[in-house]
C-alpha positions as CSV (number, residue, x, y, z in Angstrom):
1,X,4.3,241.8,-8.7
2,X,1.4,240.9,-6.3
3,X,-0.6,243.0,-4.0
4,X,-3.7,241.8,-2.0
5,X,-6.3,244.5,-1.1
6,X,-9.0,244.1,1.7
7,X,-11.9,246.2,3.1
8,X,-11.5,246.9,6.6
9,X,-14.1,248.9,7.4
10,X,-13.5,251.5,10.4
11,X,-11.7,250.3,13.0
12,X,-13.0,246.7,12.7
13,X,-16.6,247.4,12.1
14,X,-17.5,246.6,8.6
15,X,-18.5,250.3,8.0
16,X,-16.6,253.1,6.5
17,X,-14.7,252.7,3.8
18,X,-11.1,251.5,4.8
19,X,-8.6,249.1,3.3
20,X,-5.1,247.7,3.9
21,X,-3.3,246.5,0.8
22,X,-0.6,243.5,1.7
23,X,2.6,244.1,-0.9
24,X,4.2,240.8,-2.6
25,X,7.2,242.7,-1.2
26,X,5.4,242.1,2.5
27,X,4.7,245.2,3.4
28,X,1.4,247.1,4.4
29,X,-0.7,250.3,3.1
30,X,-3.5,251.4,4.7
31,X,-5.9,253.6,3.0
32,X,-9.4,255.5,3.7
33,X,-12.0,257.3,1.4
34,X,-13.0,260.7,2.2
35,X,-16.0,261.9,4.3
36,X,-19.2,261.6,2.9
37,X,-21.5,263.8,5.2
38,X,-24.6,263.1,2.9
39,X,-24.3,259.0,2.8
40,X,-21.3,258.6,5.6
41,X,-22.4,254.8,5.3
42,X,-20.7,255.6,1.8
43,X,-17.7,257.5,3.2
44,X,-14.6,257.1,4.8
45,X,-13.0,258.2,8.6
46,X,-10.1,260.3,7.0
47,X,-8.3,258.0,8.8
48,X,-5.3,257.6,5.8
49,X,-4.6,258.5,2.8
50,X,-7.2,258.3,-0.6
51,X,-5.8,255.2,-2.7
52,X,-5.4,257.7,-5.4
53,X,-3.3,260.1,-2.8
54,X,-1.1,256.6,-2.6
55,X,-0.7,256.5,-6.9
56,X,0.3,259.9,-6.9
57,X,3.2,259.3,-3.8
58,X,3.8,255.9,-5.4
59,X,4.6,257.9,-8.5
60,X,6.7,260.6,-7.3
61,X,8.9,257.7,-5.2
62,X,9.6,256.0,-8.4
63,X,10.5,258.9,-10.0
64,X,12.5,260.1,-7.0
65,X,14.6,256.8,-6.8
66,X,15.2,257.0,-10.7
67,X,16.9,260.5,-10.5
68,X,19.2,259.5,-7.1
69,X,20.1,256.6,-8.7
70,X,21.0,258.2,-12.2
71,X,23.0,261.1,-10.6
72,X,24.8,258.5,-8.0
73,X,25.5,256.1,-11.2
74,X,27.0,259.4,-12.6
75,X,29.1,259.5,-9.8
76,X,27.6,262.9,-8.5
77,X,27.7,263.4,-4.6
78,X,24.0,264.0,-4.3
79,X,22.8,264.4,-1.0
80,X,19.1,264.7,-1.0
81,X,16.3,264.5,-3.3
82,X,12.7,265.8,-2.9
83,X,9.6,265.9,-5.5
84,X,6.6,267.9,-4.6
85,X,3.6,266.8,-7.1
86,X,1.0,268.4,-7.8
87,X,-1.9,267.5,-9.8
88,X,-5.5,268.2,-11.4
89,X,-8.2,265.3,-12.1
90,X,-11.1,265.2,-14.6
91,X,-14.5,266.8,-13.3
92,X,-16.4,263.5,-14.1
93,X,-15.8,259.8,-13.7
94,X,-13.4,257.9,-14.3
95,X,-11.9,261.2,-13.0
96,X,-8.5,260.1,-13.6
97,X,-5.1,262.6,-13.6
98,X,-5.0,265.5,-16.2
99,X,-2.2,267.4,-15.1
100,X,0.5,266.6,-13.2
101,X,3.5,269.0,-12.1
102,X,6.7,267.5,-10.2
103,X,9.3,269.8,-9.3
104,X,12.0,268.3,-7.6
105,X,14.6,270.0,-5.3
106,X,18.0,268.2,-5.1
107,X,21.0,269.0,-3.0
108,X,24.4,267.8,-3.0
109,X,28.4,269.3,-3.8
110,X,29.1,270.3,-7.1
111,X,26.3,269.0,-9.4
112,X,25.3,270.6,-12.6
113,X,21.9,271.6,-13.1
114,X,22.4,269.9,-16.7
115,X,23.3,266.4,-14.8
116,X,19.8,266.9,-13.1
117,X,18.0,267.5,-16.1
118,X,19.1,265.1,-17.6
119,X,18.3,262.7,-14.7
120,X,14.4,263.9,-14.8
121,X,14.5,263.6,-18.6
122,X,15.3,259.7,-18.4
123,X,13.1,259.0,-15.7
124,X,10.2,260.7,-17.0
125,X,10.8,259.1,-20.6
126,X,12.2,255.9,-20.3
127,X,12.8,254.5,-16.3
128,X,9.4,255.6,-14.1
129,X,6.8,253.1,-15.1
130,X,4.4,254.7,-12.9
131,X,5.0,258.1,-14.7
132,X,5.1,256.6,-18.3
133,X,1.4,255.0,-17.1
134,X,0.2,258.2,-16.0
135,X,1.4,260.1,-18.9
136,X,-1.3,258.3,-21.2
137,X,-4.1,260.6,-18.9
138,X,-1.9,263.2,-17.9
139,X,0.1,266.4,-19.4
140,X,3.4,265.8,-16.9
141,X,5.5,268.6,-16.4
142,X,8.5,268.7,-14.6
143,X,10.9,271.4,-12.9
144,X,13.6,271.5,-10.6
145,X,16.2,273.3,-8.3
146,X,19.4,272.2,-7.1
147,X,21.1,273.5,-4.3
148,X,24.6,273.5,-3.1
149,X,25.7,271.7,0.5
């Protein structure tokens, strides 16, 4: 897996704090730092997301695709799939992820809450590589809901 980052500045102009990363997969992320109103040489334009904004999402897709694909390889009819994340970081540098919380919300005809569980479980123990990374910084708690269509 490859990625290439690079600084773009603001709009073109070698200030501000922007980046696009280019995937090995060939696609594009832009990112932006936050505002820094008392060095905004040092800040960002709010402009997109905070690279760490992006781990967090890249971490709740991985774990998103991992349950769909467990329940569908279980031959469930799920129908949707949604993880809201929510999480806390250290108060001082590197002020990486102490507490995560994912609580998913699937949808579909007829599946068990247990099939769903169980679909979490594996994910965040053995399948989410992004999860099982994060977990070595981070209490990770999950929940769910599943709802009938």
């Amino acid at each position: 897996m490859e990625c290439t980052v690079s600084w773009t500045g603001a709009l073109g102009t070698r200030s501000g704090m922007g980046f696009v990363a280019e995937t090995g997969s060939g696609h594009t992320l832009v990112m932006d730092g936050a505002p820094d109103a008392a060095k905004p040489e040092n800040g960002g334009l709010n402009l997109a997301p905070r690279p760490l904004e992006t781990v967090l999402a890249g971490t709740g897709g991985c774990t998103a695709y991992d349950v769909v694909l467990i329940l569908k390889r279980g031959r469930h009819d799920v129908r949707g799939c949604t993880v809201k994340l929510s999480a806390e970081r250290a108060e001082v540098d590197p002020k990486v992820f102490t507490r995560i919380n994912m609580h998913f919300t699937v949808s579909g005809k007829g599946i068990p809450a247990a099939a769903v569980e169980r679909a979490i479980a594996m994910s965040h123990d053995k399948y989410c590589s992004a999860s099982v990374m994060l977990a070595k910084t981070a209490d990770i708690t999950t929940s769910f809901e599943v709802f009938e269509v």
